[in-house]
C-alpha positions as CSV (number, residue, x, y, z in Angstrom):
1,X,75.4,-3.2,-89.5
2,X,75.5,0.7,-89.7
3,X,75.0,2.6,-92.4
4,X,75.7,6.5,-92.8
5,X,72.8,8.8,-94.3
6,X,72.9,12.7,-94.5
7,X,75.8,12.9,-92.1
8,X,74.4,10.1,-89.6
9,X,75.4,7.0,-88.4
10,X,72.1,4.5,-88.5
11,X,71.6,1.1,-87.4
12,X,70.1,-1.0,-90.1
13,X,66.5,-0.7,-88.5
14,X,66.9,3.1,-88.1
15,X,67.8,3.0,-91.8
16,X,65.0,0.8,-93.3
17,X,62.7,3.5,-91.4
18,X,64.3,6.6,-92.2
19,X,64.4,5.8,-96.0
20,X,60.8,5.1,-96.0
21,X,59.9,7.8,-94.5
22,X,62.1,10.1,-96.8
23,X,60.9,7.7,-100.2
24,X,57.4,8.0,-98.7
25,X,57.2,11.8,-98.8
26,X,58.8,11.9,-101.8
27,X,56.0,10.3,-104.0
28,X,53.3,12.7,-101.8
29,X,54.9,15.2,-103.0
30,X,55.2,14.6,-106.4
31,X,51.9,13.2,-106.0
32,X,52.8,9.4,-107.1
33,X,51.5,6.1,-106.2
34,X,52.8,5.6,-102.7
35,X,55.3,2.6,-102.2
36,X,54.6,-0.3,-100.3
37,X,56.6,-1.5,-96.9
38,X,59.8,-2.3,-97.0
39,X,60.7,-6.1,-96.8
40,X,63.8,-6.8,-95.3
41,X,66.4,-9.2,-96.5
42,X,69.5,-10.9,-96.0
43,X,71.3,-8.7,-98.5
44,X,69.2,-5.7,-98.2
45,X,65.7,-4.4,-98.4
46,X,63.0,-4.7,-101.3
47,X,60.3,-2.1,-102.2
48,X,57.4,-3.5,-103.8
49,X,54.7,-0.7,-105.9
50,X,52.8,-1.1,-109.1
51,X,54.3,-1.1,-112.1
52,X,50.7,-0.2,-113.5
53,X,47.0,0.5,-112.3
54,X,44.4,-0.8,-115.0
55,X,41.6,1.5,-115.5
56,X,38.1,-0.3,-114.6
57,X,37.1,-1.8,-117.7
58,X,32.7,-2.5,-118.6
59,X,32.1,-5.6,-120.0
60,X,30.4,-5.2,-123.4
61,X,26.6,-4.9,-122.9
62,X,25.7,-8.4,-124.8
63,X,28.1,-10.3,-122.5
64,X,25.7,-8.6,-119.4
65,X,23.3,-9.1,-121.0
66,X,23.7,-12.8,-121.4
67,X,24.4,-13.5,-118.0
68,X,21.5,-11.3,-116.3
69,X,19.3,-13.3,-118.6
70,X,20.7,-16.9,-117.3
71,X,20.4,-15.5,-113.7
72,X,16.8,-14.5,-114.1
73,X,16.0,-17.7,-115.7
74,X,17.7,-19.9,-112.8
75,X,15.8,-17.8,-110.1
76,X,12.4,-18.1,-111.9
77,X,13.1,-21.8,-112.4
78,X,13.8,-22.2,-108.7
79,X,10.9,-20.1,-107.9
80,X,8.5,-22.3,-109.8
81,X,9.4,-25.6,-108.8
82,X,9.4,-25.1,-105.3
83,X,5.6,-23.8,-106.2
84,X,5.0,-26.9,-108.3
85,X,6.3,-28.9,-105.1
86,X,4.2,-27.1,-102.9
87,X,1.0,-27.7,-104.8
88,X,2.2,-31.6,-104.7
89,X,2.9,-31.9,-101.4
90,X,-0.8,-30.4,-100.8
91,X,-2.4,-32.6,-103.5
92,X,-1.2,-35.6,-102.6
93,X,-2.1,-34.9,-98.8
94,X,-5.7,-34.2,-100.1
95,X,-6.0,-37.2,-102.5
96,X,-4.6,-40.0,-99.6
97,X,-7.3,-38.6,-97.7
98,X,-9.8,-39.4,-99.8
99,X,-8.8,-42.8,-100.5
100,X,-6.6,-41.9,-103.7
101,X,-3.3,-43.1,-104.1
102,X,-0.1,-41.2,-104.0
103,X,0.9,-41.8,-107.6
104,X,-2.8,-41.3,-108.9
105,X,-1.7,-37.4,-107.3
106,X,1.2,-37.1,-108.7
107,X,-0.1,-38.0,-112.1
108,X,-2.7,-35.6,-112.2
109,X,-0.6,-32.3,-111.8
110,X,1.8,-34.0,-114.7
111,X,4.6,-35.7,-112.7
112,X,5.9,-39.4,-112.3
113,X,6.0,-41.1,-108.8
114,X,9.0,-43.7,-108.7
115,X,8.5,-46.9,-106.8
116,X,11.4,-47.8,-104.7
117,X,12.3,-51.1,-103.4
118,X,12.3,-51.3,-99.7
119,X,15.8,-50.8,-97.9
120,X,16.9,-50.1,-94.5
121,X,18.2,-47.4,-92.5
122,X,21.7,-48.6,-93.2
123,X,21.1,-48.4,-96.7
124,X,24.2,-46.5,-98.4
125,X,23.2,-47.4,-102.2
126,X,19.7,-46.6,-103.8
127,X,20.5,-46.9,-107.4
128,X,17.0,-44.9,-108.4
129,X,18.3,-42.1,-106.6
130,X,21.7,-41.9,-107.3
131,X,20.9,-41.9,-110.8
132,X,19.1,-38.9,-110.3
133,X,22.1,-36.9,-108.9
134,X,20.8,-37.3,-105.3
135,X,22.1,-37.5,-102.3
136,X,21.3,-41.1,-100.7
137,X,21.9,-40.0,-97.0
138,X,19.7,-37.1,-97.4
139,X,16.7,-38.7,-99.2
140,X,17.1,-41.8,-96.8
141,X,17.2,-40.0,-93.5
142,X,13.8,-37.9,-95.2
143,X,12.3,-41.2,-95.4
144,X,12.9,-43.0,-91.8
145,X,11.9,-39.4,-90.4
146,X,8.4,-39.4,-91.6
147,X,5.6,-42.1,-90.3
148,X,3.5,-44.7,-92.6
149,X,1.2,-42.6,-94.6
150,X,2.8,-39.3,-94.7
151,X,4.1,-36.8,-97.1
152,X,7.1,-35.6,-96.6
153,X,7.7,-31.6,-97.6
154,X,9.2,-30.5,-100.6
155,X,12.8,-30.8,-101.0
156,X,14.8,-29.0,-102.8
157,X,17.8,-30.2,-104.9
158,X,20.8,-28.4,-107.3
159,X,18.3,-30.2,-110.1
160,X,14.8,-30.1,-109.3
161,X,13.3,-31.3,-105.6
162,X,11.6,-34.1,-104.6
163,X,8.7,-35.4,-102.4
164,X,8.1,-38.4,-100.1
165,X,5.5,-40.6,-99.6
166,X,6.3,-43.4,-97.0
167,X,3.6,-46.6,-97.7
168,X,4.7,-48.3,-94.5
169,X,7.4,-50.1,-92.6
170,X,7.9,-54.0,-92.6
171,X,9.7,-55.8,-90.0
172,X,13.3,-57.4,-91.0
173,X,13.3,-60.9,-90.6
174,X,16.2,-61.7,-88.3
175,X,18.5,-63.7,-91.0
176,X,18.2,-61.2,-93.6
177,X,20.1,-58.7,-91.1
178,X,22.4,-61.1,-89.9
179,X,23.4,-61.6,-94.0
180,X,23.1,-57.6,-94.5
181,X,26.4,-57.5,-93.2
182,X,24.8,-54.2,-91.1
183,X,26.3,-55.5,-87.7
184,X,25.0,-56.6,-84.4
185,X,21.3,-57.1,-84.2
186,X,20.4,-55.1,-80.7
187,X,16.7,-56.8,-79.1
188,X,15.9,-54.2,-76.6
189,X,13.5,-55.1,-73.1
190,X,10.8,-53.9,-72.1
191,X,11.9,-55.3,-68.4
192,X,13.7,-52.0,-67.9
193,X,13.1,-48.5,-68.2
194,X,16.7,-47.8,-69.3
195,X,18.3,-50.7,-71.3
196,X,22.1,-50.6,-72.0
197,X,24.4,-53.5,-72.5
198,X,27.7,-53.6,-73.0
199,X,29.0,-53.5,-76.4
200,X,33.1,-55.0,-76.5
201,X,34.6,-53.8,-80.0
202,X,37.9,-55.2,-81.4
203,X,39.2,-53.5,-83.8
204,X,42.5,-54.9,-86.4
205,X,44.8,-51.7,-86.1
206,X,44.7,-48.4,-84.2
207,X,47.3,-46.4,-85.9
208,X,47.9,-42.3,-85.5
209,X,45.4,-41.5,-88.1
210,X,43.1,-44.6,-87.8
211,X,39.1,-43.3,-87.5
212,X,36.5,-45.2,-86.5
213,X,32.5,-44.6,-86.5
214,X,29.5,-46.1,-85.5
215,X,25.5,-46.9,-87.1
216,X,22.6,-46.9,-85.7
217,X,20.3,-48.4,-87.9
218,X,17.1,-48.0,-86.1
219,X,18.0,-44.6,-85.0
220,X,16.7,-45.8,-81.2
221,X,20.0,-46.3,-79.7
222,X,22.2,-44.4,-77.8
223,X,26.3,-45.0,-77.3
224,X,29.1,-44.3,-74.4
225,X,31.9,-44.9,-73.7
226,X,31.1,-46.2,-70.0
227,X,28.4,-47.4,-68.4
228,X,25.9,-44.2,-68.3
229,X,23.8,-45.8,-65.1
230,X,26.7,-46.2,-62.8
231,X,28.8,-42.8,-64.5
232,X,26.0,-40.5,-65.2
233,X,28.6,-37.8,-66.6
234,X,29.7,-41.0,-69.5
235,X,30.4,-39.6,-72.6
236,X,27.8,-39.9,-74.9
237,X,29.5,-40.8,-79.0
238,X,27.4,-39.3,-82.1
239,X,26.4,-42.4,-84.4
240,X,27.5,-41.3,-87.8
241,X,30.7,-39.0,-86.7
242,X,34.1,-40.2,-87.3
243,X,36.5,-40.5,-84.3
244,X,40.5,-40.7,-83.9
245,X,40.8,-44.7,-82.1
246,X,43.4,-42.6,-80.0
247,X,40.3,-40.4,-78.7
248,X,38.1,-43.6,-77.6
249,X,41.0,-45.5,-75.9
250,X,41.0,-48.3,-78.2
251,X,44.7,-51.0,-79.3
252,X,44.5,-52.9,-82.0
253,X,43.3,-56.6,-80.9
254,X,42.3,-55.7,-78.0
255,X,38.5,-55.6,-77.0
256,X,37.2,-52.2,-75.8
257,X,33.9,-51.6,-73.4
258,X,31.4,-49.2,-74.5
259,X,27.9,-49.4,-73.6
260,X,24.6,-49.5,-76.2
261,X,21.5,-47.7,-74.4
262,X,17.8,-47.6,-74.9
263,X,14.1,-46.9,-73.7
264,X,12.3,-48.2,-76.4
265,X,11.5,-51.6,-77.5
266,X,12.4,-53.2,-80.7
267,X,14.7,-54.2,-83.1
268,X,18.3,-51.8,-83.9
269,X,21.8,-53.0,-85.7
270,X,25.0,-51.4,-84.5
271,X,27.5,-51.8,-87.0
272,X,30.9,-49.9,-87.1
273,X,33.2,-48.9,-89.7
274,X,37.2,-48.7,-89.5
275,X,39.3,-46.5,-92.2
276,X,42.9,-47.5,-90.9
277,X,44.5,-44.5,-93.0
278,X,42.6,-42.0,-92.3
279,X,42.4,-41.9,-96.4
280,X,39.1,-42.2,-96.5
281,X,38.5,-46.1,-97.6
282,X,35.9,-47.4,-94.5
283,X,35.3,-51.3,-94.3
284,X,33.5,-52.9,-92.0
285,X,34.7,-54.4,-88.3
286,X,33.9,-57.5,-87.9
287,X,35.3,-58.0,-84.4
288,X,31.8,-56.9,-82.2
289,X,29.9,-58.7,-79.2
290,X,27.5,-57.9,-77.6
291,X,26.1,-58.6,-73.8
292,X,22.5,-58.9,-73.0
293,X,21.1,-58.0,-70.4
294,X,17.6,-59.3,-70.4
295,X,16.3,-61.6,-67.9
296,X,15.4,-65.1,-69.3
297,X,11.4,-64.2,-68.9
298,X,12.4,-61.5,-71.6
299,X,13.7,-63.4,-73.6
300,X,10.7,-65.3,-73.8
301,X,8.7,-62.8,-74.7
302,X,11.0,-60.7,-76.9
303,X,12.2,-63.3,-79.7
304,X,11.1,-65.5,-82.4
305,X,13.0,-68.4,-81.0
306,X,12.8,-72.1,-80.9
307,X,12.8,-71.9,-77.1
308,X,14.1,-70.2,-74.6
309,X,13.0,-71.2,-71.4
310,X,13.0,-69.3,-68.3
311,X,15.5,-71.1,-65.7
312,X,12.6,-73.5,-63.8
313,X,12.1,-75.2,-67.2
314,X,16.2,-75.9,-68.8
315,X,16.3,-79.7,-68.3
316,X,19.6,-81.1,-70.1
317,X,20.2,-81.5,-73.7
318,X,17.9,-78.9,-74.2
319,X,18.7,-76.6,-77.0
320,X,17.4,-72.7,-76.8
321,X,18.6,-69.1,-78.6
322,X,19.8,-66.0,-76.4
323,X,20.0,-62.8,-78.2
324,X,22.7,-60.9,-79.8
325,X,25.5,-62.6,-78.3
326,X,28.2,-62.3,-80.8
327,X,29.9,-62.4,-83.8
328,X,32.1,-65.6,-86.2
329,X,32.6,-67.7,-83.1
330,X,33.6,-72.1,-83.7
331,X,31.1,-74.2,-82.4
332,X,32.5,-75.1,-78.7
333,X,31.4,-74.7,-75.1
334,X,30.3,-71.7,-72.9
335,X,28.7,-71.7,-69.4
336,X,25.4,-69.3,-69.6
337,X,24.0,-67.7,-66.3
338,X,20.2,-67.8,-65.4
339,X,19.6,-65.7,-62.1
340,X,22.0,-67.6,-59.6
341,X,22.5,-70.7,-61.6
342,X,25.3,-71.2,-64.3
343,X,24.6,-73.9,-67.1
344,X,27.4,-76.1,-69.1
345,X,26.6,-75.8,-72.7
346,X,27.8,-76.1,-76.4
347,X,27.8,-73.9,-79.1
348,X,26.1,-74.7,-82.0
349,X,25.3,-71.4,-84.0
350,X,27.1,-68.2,-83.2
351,X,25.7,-65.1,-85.4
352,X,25.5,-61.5,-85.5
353,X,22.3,-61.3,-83.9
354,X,22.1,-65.1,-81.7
355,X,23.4,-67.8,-79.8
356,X,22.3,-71.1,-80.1
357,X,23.2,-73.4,-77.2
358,X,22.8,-77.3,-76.1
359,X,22.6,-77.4,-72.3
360,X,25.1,-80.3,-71.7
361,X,24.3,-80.7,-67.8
362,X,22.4,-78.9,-65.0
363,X,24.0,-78.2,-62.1
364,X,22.6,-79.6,-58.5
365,X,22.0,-75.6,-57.9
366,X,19.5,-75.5,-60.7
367,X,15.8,-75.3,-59.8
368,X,14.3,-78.4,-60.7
């Protein structure tokens, strides 16, 4: 397109330019609000400038005066309770040292300790603090940070603070995690001084925008995505961090390798958590198993079981428990290895955290 200006032939370009140059000077001249760029169109060009420039306006001086007072009162009420939780945190250190108890503290400088029921590291609902407008993530990871008999500092909140006071840890007996729903129960050895085994997950769909994440609840685990002893640059996951299936390689149905690590003994649940949607709505998988690698002297000395011989001793019919085998398995048969010798047995109780097995026969290979 050409148009003609002044005597001149311009392209449309030359024009746009030309005419805000010329509107430009214009309004400097006559000492006007300056118009904006030109926008080009299909059917021409649009000039955009203000139609009108409000003159600053102070709000009336009770309406500043309202809300200088409500900031001043927010500021000192934040200043003070963090100095209230201070002196707590410092009283209550000072009483459990001399034999008082936390609440006896608490009491004293005019503030009510709450009891809470015991709950795990996988604990996602804590009605006492929820109720309170806290976060349970944040006052439960505050918790499993401290050790038996500490004071926690003061923390603050949108609506106050609070303080910890940890009485002690108790140990989980094992069928009260297998019916927490909170995953595989993980028995680390002491044999080794890194202990991984394998953990196979199967998950029911791996669509485009399918997440997955995984729990730690002892906070003592580590997790790859191969074997970290044999591929020392394996991939290490974060427990707690949502990941795309794609990313981790897994299909739906189909069991995928990643390894569980450790080099402390003890007691940890791995659980994981699908949200198929991407929407946001997590359920539990239920499709987990877990390898261990402990030797059968380990085993011996590492769980509360019925018996589990070390291989000189299996004699037929013989019924024992190996750790954390897997998970919702019928009762049928499975060959177990001890050292070089394999071992025909039947299933009789396949949990989250244990397999119970009957040696039907011992092979001519076994020791006697």
């Amino acid at each position: 397109q050409e148009r003609v200006r002044g005597g001149e032939t311009l392209n449309q370009k030359q024009f746009i330019e030309k005419t805000q140059y010329l509107l430009l000077k214009e309004d400097l001249a006559n000492k006007k609000e300056a118009l904006g760029q030109m926008l080009e169109g299909i059917d021409g060009v649009y000039l955009i400038a203000f139609k009108e420039r409000l003159a600053p306006v102070d709000p009336p001086f009770a309406q500043v005066k309202a809300k200088v007072t409500e900031d001043y009162r927010k500021n000192q009420a934040t200043e003070l309770t963090l100095q209230e939780g201070t002196k707590l945190v410092q009283a209550a250190t000072e009483a459990l040292a001399k034999g008082k108890t936390f609440k006896d503290a608490a009491k004293e400088l005019g503030h009510v300790a709450l009891e809470m029921p015991p709950f795990n590291r996988a604990a996602r609902k804590l009605d006492i603090i929820e109720d309170r407008g806290l976060s349970v993530d944040e006052f439960r990871d505050q918790a499993f940070a401290l050790t038996a008999g500490k004071v926690s500092k003061f923390q603050s909140t949108s609506s106050g603070g609070f303080v910890i006071y940890v009485k002690g840890f108790q140990p989980v007996a094992e069928e009260q995690v297998e019916d927490g729903d909170v995953g595989l129960l993980v028995l680390v050895s002491t044999a080794d001084d890194r202990h991984r085994a394998p953990l196979d997950v199967k998950l029911p769909a791996a669509g485009a925008r399918t997440l997955v994440r995984f729990h730690d609840a002892g906070s003592h685990l580590a997790l790859f995505t191969s074997d970290p002893l044999e591929h020392p640059e394996a991939r290490r996951l974060d427990f707690d961090r949502d990941y795309p299936v794609a990313d981790l390689g897994f299909a739906a149905d189909v069991f995928r390798r990643l390894y569980v690590e450790s080099t402390a003994a003890g007691r940890d649940a791995v659980s994981v958590e699908i949200d198929v949607a991407g929407d946001g709505t997590w359920a539990p998988v239920d499709g987990l198993m877990i390898t261990s690698q402990s030797t059968a002297a380990d085993v011996v000395g590492g769980l509360p079981v019925e018996s589990a011989p070390p291989q000189a001793q299996i004699q037929a019919n013989q019924s024992f428990l190996l750790p954390a085998q897997g998970i919702g398995s019928e009762p049928g048969k499975v060959a177990i290895t001890f050292g070089a010798a394999t071992f025909d047995c039947s299933v009789e109780k396949w949990t989250s955290s244990a397999l119970q097995a009957r040696v039907a026969a011992v092979p001519l290979t076994a020791a006697a």
